[in-house]
N, C-alpha and C positions, 0 to 999 in steps of 0.2 A: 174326247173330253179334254178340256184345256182348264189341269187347275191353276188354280192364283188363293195365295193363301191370305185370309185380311180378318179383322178383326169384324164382330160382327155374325151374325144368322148368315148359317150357311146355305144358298141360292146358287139355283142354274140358267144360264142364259143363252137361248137358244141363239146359235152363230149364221149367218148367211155363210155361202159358198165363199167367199171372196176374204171375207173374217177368218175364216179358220185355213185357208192357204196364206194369209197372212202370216199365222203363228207357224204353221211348217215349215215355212220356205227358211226360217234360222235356223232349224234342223237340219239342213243340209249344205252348207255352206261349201264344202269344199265340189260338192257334184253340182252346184249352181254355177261356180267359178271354171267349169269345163266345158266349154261351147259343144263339144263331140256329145255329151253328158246330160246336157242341162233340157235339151227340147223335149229328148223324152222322159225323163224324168218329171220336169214338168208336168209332160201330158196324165204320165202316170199319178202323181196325185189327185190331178185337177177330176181323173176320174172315179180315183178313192172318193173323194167327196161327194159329186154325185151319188154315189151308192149307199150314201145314209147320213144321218143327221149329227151336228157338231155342235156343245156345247161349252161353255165357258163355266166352270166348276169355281164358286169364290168360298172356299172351302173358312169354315171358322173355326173360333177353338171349340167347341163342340165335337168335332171330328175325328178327332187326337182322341188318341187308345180305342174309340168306342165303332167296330166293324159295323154293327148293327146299321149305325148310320149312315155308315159309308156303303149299305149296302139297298137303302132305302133312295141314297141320292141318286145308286145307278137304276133302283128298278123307277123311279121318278123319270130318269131321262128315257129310259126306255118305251113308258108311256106318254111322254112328249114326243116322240119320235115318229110313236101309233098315230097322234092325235086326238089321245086320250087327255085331258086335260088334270092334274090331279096334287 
């Protein structure tokens, strides 16, 4: 899950493989910048991702202080994940 904080009803956006290695690959800057480093590491994400689904969290103020609902968006993704629609 990839939040992004914005004004507005809080929504999740399910990510393609390619979207959410997008958002990683800034995570690791300095092991991308070491060729001995970077292949398998690479690979190693690219197969994180395959092993389950990536969303994009546009978190609103809604969110702030209130667990509850922070804990409704993760069982939401979690039924997005199933293919539960919900």
């Amino acid at each position: 899950m990839f939040p992004r904080i914005r004004e507005g009803e809080t929504r999740l956006e399910p990510l393609i493989a390619q979207d959410a290695l997008t958002e990683l690959l800034p995570q690791s800057p300095f092991v991308m910048l070491n060729p001995a480093l970077a292949s398998g590491h690479l690979e190693a994400l690219k197969r994180t991702l395959g092993q389950g689904r990536a969303f994009r969290l546009y978190s609103g103020p809604e969110m702030k202080g209130s667990p509850e609902r922070a804990r409704e968006v993760v069982e939401r993704a979690g039924d997005m994940a199933r293919g539960k629609a919900r």
